[in-house]
C-alpha positions as YAML, in Angstrom:
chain: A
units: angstrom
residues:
- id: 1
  name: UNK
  ca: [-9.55, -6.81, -13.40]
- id: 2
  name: UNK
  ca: [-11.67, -8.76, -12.23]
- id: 3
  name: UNK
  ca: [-11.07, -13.16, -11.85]
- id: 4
  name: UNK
  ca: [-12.25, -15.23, -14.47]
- id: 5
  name: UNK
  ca: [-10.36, -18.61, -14.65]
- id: 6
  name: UNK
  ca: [-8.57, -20.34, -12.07]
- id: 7
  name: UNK
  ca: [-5.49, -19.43, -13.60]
- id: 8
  name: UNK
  ca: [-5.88, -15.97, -13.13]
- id: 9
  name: UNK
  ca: [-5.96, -16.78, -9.35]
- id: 10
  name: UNK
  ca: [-3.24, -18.62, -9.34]
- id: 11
  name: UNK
  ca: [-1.37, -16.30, -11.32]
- id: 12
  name: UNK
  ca: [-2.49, -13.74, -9.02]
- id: 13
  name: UNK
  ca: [-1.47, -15.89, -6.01]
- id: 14
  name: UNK
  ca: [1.66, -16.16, -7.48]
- id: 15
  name: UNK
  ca: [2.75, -12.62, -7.68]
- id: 16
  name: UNK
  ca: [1.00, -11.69, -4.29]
- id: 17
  name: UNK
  ca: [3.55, -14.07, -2.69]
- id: 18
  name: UNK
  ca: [6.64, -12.39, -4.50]
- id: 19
  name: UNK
  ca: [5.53, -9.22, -3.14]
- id: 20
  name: UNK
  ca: [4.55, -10.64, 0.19]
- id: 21
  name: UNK
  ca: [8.06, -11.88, 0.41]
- id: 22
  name: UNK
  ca: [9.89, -8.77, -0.36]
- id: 23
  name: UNK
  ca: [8.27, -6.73, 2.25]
- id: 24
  name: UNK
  ca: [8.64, -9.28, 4.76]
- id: 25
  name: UNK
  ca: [12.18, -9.07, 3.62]
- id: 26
  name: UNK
  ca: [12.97, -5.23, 3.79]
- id: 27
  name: UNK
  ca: [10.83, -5.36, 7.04]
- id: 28
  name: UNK
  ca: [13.61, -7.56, 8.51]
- id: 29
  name: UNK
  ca: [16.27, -4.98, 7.21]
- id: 30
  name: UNK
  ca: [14.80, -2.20, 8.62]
- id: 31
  name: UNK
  ca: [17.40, -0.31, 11.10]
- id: 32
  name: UNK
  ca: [19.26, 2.21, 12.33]
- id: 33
  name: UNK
  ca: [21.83, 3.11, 10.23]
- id: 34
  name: UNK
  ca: [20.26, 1.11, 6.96]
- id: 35
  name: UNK
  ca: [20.05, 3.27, 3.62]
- id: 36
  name: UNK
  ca: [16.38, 3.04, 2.02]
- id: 37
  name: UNK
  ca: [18.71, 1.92, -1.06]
- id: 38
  name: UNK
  ca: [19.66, -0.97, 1.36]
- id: 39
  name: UNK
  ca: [16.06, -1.26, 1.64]
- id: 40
  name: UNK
  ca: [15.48, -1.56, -2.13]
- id: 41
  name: UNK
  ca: [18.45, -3.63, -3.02]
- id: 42
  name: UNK
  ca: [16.97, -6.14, -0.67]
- id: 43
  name: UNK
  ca: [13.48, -6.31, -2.03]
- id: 44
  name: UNK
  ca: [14.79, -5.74, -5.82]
- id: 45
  name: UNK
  ca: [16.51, -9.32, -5.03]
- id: 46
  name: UNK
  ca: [13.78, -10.98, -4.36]
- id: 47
  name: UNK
  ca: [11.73, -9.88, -6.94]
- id: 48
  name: UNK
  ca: [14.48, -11.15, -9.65]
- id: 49
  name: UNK
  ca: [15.19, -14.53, -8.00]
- id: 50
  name: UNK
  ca: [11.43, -14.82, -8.37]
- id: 51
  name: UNK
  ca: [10.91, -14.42, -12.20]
- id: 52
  name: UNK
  ca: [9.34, -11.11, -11.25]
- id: 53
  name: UNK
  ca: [9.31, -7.34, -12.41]
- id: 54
  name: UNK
  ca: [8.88, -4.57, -10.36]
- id: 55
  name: UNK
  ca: [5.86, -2.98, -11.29]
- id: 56
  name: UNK
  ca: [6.63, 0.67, -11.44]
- id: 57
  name: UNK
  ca: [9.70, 0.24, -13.34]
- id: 58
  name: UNK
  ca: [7.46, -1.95, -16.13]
- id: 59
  name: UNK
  ca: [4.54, 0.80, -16.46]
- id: 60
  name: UNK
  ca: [6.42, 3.68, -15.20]
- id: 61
  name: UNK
  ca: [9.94, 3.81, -15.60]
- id: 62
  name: UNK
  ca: [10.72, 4.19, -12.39]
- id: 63
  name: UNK
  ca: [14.08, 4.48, -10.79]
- id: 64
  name: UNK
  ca: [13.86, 2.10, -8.62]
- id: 65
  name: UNK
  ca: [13.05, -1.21, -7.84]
- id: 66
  name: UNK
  ca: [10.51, -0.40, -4.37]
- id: 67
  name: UNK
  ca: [9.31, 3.16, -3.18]
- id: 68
  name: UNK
  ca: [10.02, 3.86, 0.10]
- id: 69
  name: UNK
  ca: [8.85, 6.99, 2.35]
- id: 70
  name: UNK
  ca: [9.84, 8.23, 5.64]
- id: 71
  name: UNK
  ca: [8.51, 10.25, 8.11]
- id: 72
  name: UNK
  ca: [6.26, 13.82, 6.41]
- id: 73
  name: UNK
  ca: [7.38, 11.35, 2.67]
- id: 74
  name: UNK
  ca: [3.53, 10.13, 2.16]
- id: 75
  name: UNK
  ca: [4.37, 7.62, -0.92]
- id: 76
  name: UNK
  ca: [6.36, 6.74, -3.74]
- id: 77
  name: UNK
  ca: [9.79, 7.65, -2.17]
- id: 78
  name: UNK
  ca: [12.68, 7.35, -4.32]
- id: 79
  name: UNK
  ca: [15.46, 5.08, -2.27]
- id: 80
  name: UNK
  ca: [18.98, 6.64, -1.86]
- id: 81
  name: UNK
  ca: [21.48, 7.55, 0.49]
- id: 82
  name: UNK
  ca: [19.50, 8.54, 3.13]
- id: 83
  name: UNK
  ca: [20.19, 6.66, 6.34]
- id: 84
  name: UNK
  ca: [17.26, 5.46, 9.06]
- id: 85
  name: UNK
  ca: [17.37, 6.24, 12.41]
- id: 86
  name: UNK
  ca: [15.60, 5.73, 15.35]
- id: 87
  name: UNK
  ca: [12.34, 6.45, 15.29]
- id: 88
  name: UNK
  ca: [11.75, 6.72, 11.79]
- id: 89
  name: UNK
  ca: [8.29, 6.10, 10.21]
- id: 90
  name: UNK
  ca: [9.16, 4.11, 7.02]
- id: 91
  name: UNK
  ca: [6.51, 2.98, 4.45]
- id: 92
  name: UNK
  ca: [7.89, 0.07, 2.35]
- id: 93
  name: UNK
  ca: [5.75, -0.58, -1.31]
- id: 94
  name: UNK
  ca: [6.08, -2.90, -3.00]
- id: 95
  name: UNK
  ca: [4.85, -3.96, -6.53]
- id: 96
  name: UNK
  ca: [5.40, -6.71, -9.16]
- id: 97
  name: UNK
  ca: [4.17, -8.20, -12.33]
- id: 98
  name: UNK
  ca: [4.87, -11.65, -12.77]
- id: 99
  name: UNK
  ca: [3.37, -13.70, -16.49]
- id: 100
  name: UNK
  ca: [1.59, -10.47, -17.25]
- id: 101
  name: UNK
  ca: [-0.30, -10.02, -13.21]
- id: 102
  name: UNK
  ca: [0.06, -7.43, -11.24]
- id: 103
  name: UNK
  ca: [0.02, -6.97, -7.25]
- id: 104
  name: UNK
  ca: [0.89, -4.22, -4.74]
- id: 105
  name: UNK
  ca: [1.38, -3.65, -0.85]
- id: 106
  name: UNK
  ca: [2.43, -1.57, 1.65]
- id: 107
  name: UNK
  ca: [3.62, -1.55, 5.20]
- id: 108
  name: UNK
  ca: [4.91, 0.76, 7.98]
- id: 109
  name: UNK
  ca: [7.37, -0.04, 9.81]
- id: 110
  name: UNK
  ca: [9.03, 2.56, 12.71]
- id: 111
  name: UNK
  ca: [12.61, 1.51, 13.34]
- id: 112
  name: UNK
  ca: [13.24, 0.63, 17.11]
- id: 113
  name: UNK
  ca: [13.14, 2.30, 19.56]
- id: 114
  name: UNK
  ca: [9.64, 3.42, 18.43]
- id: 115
  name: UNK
  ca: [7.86, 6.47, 19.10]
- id: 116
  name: UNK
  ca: [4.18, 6.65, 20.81]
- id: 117
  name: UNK
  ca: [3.26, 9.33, 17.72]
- id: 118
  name: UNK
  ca: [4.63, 6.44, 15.29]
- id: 119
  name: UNK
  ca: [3.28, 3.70, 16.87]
- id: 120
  name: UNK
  ca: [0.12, 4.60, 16.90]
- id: 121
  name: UNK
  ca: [-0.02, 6.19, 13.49]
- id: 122
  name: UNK
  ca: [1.21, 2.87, 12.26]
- id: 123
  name: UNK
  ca: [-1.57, 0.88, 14.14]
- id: 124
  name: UNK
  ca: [-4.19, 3.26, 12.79]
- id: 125
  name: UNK
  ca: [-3.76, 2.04, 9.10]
- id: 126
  name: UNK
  ca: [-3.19, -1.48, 9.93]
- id: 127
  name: UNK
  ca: [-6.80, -1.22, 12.07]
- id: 128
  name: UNK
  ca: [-8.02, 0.80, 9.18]
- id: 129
  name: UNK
  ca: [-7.81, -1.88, 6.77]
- id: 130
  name: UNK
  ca: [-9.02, -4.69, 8.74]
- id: 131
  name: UNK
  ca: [-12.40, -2.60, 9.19]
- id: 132
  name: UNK
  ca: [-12.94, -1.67, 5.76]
- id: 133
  name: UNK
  ca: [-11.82, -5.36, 4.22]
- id: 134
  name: UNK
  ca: [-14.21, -6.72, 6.55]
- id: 135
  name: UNK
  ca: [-17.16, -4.60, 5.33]
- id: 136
  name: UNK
  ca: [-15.58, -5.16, 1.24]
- id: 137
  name: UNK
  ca: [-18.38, -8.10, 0.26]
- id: 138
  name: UNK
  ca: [-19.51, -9.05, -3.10]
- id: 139
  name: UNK
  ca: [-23.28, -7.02, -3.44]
- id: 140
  name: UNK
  ca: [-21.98, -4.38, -1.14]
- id: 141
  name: UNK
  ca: [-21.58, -0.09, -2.09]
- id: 142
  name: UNK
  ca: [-17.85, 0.41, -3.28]
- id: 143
  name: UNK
  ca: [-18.43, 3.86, -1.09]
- id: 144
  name: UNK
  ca: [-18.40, 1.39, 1.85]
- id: 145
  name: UNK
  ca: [-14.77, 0.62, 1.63]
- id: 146
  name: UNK
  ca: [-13.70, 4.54, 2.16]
- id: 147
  name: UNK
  ca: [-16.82, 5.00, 4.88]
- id: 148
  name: UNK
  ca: [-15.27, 2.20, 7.41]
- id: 149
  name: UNK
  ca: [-11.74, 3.64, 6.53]
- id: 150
  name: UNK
  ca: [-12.10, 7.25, 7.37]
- id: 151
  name: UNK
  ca: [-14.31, 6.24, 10.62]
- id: 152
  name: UNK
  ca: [-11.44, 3.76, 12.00]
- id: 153
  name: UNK
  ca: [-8.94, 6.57, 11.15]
- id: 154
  name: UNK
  ca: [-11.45, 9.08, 12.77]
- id: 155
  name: UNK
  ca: [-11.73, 6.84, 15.82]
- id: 156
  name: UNK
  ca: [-8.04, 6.84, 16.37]
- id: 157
  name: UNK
  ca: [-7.58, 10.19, 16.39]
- id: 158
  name: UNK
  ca: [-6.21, 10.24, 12.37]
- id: 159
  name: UNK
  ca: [-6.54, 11.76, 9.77]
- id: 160
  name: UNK
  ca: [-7.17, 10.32, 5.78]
- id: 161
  name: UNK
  ca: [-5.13, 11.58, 2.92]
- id: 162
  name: UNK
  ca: [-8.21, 12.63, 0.67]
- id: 163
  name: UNK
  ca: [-5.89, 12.64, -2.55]
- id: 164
  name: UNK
  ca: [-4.57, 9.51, -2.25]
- id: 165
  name: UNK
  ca: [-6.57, 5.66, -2.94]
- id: 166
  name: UNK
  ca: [-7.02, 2.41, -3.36]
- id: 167
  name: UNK
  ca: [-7.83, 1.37, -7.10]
- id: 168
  name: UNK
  ca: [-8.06, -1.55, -9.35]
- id: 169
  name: UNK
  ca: [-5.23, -3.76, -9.99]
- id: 170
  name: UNK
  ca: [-4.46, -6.99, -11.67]
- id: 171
  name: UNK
  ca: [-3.04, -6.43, -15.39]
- id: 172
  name: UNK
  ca: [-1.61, -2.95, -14.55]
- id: 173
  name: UNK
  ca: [-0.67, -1.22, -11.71]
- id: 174
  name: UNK
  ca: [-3.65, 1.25, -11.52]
- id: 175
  name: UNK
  ca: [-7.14, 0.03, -12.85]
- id: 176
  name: UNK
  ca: [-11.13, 1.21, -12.05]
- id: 177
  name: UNK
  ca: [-12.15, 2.07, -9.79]
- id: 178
  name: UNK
  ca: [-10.87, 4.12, -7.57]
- id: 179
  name: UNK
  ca: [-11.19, 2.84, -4.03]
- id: 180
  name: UNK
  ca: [-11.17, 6.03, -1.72]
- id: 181
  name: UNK
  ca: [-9.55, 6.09, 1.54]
- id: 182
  name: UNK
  ca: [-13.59, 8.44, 2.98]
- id: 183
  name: UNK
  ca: [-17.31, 7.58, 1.82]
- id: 184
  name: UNK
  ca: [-18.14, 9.68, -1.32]
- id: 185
  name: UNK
  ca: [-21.73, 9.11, -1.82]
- id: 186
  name: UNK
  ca: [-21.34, 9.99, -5.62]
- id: 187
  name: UNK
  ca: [-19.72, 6.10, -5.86]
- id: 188
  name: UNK
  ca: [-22.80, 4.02, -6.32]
- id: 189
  name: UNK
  ca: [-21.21, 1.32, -8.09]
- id: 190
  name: UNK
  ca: [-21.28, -2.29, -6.36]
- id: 191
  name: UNK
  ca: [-18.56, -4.49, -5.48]
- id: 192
  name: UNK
  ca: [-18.42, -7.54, -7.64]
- id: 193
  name: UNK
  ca: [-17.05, -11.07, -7.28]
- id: 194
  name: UNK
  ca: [-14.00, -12.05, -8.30]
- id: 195
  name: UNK
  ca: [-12.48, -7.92, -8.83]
- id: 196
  name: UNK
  ca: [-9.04, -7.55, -7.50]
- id: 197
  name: UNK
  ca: [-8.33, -4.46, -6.21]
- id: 198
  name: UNK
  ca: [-6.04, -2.69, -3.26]
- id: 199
  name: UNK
  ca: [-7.16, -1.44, -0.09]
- id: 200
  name: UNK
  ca: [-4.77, 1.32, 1.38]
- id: 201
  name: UNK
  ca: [-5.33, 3.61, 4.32]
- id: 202
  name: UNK
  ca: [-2.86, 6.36, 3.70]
- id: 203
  name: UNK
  ca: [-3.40, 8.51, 6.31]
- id: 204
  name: UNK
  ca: [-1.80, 11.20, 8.92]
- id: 205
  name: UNK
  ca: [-1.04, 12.38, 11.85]
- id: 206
  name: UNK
  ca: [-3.15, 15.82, 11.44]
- id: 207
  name: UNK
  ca: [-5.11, 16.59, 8.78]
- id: 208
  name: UNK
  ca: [-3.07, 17.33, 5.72]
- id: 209
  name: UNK
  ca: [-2.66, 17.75, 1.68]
- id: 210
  name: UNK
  ca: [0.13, 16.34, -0.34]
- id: 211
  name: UNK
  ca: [2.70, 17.84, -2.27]
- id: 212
  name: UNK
  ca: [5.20, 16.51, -4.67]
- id: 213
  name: UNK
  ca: [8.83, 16.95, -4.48]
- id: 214
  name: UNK
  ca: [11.22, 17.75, -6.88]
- id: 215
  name: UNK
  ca: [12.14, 14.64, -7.63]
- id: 216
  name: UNK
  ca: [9.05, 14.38, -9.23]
- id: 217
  name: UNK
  ca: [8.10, 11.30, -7.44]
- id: 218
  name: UNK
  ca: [7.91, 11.33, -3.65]
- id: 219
  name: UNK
  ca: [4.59, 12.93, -2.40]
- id: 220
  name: UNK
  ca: [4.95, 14.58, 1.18]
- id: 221
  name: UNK
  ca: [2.39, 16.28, 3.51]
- id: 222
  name: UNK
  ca: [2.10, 19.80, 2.63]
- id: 223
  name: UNK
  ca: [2.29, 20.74, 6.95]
- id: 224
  name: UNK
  ca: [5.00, 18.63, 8.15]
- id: 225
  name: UNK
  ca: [2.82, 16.21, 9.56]
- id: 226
  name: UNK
  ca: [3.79, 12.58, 9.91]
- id: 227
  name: UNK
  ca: [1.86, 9.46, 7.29]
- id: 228
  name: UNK
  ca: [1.51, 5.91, 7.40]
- id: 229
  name: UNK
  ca: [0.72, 3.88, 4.67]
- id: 230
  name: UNK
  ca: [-0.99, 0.03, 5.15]
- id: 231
  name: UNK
  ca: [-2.19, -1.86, 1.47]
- id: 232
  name: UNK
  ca: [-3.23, -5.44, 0.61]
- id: 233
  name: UNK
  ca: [-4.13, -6.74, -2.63]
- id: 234
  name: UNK
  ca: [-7.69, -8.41, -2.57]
- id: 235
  name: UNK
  ca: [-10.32, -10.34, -4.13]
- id: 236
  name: UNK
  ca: [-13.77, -9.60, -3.73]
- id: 237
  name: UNK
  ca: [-15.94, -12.90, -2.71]
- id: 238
  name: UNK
  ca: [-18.76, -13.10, -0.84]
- id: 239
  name: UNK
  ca: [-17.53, -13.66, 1.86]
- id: 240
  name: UNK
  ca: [-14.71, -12.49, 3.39]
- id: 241
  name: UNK
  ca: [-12.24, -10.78, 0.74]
- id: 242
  name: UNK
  ca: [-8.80, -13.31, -0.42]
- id: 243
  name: UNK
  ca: [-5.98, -11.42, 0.49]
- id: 244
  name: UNK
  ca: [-3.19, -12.03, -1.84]
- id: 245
  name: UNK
  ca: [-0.29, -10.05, -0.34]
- id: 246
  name: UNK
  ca: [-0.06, -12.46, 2.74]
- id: 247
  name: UNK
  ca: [2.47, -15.20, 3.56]
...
């Protein structure tokens, strides 16, 4: 979608805060010895004492409340039983509706002590998304966005996910476009002011595909190798982008 009225960016606002908010809570929870159904309990509470949905339960039926993924689990982990431990590369999404908007983030979070190999994975999509929401300007090539992520990712040694993007959000979890994580020249569509839409390096340790489990849900890399996942809901101005997902 893309923002008409200053309600819509309020609403918007609104929901970007609930989501903010859960992840900062699950961060917090994040531990040795802490189910990922811990994990979800904690952000499913927040969501609900907010007013809020979770987002892949209204469009999708999911299971859950949050997906979480650890370690070779890319996205969209179902939480369960499983227990953390140390050293664990966990990627916490969230996503809610709230009055009929939508917003979604990510985060990855290793549980302490850290690993180098996670650490730096984990830094790679954070610095991944800075670069590309710094080149994401009103007037600029949508193919901009994936050139400045696969480049950072490059840089640090990375590698991108090339089935997995950013897309459109706002009313529904997934709208146009498609925001890929590597430049594809065959995107010659502009970014516009006022579209909301996520930005998400989801990226590896070695260069990988992704697979889906038999849960029918979690995606992991088809090798083994290790992901991180960093996402942000923003607005397109023209200047820098509003980021919604941050307290």
């Amino acid at each position: 979608m893309s923002i008409e009225t200053e309600d819509d960016l309020a609403a918007l606002q609104r929901v970007g805060c609930v989501v903010a908010r859960a992840l900062a809570d699950m961060e917090q929870a994040v531990g040795a010895g802490v189910t990922t159904a811990d994990l979800d309990a904690i952000g499913g509470s927040r969501i609900r004492a907010s007013g809020a949905r979770s987002a892949p339960q209204v469009f999708y039926q999911c299971p859950a409340m949050t997906l979480i993924s650890v370690n070779d689990e890319i996205v969209h982990g179902l939480p369960g039983r499983r227990r953390l431990r140390s050293g664990d590369i966990v990627k916490l999404d969230v996503t809610a509706e709230l009055d009929g908007y939508v917003a979604d983030a990510a985060r990855t979070v290793v549980v302490p002590p850290g690993r180098p190999a996670c650490d730096g994975l984990r830094d790679a999509a954070r610095t991944a998304f800075a670069s590309a929401s710094a080149a994401a300007r009103a007037g600029m090539p949508l193919s901009l966005v994936g050139r400045e992520v696969e480049r950072s990712v490059t840089r640090d040694g990375y590698s991108v996910i090339r089935e997995l993007s950013g897309h459109g959000v706002g009313r529904a979890i997934h709208e146009p476009p498609d925001v890929p994580n590597f430049f594809d020249p065959r995107q010659r569509a502009a970014l516009t002011e006022g579209l909301v839409l996520t930005i998400e390096p989801i990226i590896a340790e070695r260069r990988c595909g992704a697979v889906m489990a038999r849960d029918g849900w979690t995606l992991r890399t088809d090798n083994g190798a290790l992901a991180a996942h960093f996402e942000e809901t923003i607005v397109i101005t023209r200047g820098a982008p509003l980021v919604l997902t941050r307290i």
